[in-house]
C-alpha angles and dihedrals in degrees: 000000000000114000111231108226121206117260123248118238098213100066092056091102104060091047123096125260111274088019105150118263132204120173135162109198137108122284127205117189125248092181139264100058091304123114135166109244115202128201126178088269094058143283139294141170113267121195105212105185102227089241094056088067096066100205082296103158097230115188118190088243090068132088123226139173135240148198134185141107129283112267142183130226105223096323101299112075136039123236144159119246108201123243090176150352143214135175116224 
């Protein structure tokens, strides 16, 4: 059985667009849908579609996973945009 690391954030620039992405870190919200994640490599802007939370209570203090693909926003900067979610 092959063990799944978390993905480290920093590395998000130099992938392809609609490269896989896994990270375990803490998330605050910046507003439509968009929030910067943080992991202990640095910080990026995540996409988390309203409907992948759940009605999961999610506090900045916890930690959550999440899974997507890598993204640009219009063309400038990377981001992850969510496939799932999960609170750990």
């Amino acid at each position: 059985m092959t063990k799944k690391f978390p993905f480290l954030l920093v590395f998000c620039a130099s992938l392809a667009l609609g490269a896989a992405a896994f990270a375990q870190g803490g998330a605050r919200g910046l507003g439509d849908e968009k929030y910067f994640f943080r992991d202990a490599s640095g910080e990026i802007v995540v996409e988390i579609d309203d409907d992948l939370w759940r009605r999961q209570t999610v506090e900045a203090k916890d930690a959550i996973e999440i899974r997507g693909e890598v993204d640009r926003d219009w063309a400038v900067s990377v981001e992850i945009e969510a496939d799932s979610l999960q609170k750990l």
